[in-house]
DSSP file (Angstrom, degrees, kcal/mol; ACC not computed):
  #  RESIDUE AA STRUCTURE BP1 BP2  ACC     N-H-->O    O-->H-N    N-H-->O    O-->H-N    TCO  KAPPA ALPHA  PHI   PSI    X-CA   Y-CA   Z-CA
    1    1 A X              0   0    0      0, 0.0     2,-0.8     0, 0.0    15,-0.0   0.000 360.0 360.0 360.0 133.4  101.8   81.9   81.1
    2    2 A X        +     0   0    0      2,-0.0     2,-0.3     0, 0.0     0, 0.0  -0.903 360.0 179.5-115.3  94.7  100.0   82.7   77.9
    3    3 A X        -     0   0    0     -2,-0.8     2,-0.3     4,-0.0     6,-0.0  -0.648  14.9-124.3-103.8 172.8   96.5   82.3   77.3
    4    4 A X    >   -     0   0    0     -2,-0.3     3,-2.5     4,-0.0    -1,-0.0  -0.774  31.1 -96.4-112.7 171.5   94.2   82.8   74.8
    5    5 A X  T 3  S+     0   0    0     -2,-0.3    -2,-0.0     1,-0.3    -1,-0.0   0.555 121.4  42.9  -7.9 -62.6   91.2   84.3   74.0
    6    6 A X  T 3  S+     0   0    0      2,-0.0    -1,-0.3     3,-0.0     3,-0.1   0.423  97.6  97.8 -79.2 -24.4   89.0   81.2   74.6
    7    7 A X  S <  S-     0   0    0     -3,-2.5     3,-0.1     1,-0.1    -4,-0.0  -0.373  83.7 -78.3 -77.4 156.2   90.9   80.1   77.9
    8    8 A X        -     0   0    0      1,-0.1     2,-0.2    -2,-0.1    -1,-0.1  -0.065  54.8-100.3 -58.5 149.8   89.8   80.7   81.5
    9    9 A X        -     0   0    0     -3,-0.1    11,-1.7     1,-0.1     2,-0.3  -0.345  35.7-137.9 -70.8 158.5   90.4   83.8   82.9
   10   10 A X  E     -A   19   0A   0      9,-0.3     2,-0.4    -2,-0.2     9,-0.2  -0.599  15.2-158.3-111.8 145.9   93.0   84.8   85.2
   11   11 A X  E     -A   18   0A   0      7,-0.7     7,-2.2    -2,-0.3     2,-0.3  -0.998  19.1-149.7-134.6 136.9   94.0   86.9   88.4
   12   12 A X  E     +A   17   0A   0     -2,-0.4     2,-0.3     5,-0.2     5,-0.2  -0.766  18.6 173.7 -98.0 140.2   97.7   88.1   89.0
   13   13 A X        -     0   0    0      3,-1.9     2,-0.5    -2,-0.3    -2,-0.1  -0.783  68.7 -36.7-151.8 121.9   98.7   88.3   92.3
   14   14 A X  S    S-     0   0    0     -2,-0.3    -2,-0.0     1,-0.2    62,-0.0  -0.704 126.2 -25.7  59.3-111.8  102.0   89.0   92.7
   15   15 A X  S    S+     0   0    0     -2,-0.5     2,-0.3    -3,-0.1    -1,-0.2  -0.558 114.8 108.6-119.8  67.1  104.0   87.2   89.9
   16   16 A X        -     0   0    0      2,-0.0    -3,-1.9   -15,-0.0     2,-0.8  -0.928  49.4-168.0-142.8 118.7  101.4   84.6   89.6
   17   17 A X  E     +A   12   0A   0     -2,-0.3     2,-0.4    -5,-0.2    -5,-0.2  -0.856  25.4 152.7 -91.5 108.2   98.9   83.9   87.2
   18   18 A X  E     -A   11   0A   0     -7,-2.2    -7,-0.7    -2,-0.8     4,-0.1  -0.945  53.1 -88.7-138.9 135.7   96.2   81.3   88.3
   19   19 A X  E >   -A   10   0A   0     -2,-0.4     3,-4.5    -9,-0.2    -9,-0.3   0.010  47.6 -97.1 -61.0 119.9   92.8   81.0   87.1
   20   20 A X  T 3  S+     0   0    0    -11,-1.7    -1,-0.1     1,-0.3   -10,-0.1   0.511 113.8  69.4  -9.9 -39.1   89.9   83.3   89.1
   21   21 A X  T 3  S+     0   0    0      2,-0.1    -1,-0.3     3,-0.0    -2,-0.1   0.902  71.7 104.0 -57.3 -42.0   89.1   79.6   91.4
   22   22 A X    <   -     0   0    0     -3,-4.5     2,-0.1     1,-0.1    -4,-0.1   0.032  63.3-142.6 -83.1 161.7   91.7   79.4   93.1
   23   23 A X    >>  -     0   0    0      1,-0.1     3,-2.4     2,-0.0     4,-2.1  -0.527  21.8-102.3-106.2-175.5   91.8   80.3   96.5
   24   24 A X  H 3> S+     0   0    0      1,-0.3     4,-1.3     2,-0.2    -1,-0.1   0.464 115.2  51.4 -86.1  15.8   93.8   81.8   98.7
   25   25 A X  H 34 S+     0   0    0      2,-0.2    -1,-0.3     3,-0.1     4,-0.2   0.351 108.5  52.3 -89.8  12.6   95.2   79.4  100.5
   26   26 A X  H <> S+     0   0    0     -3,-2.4     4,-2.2     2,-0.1     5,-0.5   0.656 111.8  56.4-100.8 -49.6   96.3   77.4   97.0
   27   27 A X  H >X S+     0   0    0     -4,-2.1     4,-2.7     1,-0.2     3,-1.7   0.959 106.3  51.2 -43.3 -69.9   97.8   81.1   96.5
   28   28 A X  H 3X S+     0   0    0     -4,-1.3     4,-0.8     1,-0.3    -1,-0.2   0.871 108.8  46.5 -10.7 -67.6   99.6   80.7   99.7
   29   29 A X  H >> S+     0   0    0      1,-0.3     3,-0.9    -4,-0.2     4,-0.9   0.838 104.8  57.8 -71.8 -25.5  101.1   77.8   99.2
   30   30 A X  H << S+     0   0    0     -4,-2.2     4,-0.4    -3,-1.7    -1,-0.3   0.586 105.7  48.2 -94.4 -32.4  102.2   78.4   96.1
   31   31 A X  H 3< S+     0   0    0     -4,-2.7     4,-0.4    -5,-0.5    -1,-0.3   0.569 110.2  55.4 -89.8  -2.9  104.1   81.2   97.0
   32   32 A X  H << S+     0   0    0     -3,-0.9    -2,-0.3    -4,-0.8     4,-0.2   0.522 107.7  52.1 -99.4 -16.4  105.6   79.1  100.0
   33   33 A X  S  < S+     0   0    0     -4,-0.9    -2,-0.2    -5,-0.2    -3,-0.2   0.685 114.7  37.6 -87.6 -16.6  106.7   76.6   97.6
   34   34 A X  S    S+     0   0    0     -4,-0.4    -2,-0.2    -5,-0.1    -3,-0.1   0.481  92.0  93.5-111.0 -28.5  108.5   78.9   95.2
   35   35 A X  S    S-     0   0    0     -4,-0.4    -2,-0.1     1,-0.1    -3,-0.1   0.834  78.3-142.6 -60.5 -27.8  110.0   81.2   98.0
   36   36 A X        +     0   0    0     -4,-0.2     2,-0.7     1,-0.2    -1,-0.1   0.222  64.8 106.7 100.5 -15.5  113.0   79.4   98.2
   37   37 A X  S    S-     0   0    0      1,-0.1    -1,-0.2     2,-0.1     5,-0.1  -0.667  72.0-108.1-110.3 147.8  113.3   79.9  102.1
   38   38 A X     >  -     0   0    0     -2,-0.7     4,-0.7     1,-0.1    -1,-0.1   0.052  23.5-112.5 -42.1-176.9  112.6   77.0  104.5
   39   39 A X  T  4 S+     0   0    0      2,-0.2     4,-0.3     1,-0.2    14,-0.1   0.558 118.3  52.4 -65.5 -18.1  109.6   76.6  106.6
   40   40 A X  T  > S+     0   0    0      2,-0.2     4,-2.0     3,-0.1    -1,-0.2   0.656 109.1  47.7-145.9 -65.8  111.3   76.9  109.5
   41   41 A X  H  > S+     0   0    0      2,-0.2     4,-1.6     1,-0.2    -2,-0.2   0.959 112.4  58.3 -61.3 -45.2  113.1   80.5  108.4
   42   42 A X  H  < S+     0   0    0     -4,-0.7     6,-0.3     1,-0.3    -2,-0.2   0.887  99.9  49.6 -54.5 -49.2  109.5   81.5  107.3
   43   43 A X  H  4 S+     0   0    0     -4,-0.3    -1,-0.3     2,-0.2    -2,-0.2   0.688 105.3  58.1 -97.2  -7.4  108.1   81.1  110.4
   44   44 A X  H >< S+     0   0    0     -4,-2.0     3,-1.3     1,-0.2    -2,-0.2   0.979 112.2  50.7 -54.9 -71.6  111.2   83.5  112.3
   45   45 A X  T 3< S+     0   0    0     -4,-1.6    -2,-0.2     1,-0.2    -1,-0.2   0.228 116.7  30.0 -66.8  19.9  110.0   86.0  109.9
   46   46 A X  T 3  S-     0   0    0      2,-0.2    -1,-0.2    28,-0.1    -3,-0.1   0.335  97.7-121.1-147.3  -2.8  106.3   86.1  110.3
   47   47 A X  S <  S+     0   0    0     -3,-1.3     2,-0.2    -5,-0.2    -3,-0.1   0.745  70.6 137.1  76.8  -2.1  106.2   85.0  114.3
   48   48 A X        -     0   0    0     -6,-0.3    -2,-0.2     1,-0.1     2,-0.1  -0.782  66.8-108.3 -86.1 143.8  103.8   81.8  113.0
   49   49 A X    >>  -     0   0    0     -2,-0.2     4,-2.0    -3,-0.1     3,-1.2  -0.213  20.9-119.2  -4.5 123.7  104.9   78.9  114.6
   50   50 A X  H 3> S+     0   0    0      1,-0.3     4,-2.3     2,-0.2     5,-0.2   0.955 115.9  52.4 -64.0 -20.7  107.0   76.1  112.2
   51   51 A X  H 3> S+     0   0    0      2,-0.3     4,-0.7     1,-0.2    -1,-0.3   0.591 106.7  50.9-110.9  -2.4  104.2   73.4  112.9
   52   52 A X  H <> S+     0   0    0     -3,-1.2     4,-1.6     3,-0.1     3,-0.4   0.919 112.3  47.1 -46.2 -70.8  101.5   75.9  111.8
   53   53 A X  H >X S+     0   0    0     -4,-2.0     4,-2.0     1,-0.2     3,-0.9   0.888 117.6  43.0 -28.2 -66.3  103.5   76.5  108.6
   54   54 A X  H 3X S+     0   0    0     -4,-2.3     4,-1.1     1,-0.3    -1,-0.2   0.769 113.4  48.9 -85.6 -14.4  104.0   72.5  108.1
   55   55 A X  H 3<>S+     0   0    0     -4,-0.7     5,-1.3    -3,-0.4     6,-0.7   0.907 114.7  48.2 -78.5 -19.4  100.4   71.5  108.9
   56   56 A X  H <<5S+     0   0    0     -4,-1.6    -2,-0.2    -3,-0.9    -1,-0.2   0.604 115.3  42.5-100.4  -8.8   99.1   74.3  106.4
   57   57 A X  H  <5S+     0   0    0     -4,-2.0    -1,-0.2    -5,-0.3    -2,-0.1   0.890 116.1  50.8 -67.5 -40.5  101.5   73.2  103.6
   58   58 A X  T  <5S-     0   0    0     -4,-1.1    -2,-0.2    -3,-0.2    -1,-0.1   0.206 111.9-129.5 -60.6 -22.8  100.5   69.4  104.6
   59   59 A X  T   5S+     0   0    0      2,-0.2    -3,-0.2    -3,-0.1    -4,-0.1   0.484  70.8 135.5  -7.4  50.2   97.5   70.7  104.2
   60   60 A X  S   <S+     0   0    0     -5,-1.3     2,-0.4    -6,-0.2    -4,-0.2   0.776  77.7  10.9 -28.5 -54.8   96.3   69.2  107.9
   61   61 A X        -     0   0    0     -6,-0.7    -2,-0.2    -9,-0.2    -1,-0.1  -0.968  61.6-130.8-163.4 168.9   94.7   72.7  108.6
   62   62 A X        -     0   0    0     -2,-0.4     2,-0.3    -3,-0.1    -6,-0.1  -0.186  32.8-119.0-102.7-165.8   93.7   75.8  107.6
   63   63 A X        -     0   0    0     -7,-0.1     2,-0.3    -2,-0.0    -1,-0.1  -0.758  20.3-113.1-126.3 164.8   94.6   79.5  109.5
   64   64 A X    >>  -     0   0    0     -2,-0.3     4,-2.0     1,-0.1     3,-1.4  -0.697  40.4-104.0-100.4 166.3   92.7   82.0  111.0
   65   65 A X  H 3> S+     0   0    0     -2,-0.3     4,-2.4     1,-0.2     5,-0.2   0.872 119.2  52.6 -61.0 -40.6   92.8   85.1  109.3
   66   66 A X  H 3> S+     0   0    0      1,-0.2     4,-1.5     2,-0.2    -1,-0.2   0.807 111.4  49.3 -53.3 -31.5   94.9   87.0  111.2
   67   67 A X  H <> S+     0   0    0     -3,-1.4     4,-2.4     2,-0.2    -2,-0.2   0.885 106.6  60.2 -78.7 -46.0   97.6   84.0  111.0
   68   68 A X  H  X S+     0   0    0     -4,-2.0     4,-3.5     2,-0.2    -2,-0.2   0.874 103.2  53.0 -47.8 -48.4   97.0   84.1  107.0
   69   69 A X  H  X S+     0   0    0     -4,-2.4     4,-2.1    -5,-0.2    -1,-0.2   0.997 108.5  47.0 -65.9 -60.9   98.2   87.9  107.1
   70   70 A X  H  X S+     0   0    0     -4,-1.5     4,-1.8     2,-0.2     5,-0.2   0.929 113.5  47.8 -33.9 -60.9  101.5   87.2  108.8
   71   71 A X  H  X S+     0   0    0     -4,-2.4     4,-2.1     1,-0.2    -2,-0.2   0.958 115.2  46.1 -59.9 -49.7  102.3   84.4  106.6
   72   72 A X  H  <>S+     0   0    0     -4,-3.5     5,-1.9     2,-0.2    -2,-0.2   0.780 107.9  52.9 -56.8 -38.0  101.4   86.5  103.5
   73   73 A X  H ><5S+     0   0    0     -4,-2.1     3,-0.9    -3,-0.2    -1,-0.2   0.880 109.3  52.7 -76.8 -40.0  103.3   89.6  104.6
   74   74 A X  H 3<5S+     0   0    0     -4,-1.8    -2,-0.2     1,-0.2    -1,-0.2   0.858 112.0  47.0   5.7 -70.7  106.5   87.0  105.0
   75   75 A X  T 3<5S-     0   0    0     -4,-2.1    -1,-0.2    -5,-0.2    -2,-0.2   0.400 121.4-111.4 -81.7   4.0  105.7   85.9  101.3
   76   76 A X  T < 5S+     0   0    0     -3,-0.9    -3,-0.2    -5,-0.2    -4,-0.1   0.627  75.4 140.0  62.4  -1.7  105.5   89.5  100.1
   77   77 A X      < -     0   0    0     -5,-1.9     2,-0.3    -6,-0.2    -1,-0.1  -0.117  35.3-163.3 -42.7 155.1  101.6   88.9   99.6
   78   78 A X        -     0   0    0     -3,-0.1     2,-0.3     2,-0.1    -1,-0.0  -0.903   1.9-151.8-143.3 168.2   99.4   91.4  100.5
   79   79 A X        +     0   0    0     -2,-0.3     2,-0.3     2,-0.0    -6,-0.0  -0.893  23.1 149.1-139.6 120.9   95.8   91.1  101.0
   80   80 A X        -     0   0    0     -2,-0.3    -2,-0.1     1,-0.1     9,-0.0  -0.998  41.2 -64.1-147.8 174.5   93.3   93.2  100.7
   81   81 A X        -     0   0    0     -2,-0.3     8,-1.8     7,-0.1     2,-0.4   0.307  31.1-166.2 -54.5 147.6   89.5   94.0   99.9
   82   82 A X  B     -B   88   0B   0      6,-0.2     6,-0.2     2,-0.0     2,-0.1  -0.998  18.5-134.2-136.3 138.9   87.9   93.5   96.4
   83   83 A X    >   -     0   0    0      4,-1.8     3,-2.2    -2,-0.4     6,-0.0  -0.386  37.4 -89.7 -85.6 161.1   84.5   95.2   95.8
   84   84 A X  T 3  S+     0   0    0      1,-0.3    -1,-0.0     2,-0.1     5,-0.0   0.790 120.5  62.2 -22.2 -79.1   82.1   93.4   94.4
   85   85 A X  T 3  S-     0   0    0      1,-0.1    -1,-0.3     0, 0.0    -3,-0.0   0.314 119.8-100.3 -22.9 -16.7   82.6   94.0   90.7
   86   86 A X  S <  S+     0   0    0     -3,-2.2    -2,-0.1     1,-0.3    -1,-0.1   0.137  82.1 128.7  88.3  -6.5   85.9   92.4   91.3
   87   87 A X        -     0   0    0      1,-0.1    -4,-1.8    -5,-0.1     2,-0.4  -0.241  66.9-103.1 -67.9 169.2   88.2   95.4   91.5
   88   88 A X  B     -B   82   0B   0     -6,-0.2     2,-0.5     2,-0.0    -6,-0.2  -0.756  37.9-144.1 -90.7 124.9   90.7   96.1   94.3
   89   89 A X              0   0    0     -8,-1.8    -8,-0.1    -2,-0.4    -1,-0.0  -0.783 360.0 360.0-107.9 138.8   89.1   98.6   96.3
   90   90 A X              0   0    0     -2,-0.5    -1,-0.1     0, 0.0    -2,-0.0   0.593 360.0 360.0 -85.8 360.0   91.5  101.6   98.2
């Protein structure tokens, strides 16, 4: 995705470019829609429950954080802190 100058800015996370708004659960999903393995495989490999996975795709309900991290580490997401300033802090 290519922007210019004049267009909103952007945050990569992973191989995703999506404009500073979005949150992370649009992030989420987005990488659960593009991962290519069912829901149902998804949720063997992260120990979430499939009918967690399909209400938070469905988007019925959101996750607690701790559940958010499981699904992300799944997806090859990582999460972690950003300082104020907007950098990734170590």
């Amino acid at each position: 995705m290519a922007l210019s100058a004049d267009s909103m800015s952007v945050g990569v996370y992973r191989d995703y470019e999506m404009p500073r708004s979005t949150t992370f659960s649009d992030i989420l999903r987005q990488a659960i829609n593009t991962d290519g393995r069912s829901l149902y495989r998804l949720a063997l490999d992260s120990g979430v429950d499939v009918a967690v996975w399909q209400r938070f795709v469905a988007e019925e309900r959101d996750v607690r954080l701790a559940t958010a991290e499981r699904m992300a580490r799944a997806l090859g997401l990582e999460l972690r802190p950003v300082s104020k300033k907007g950098g990734a802090t170590r």
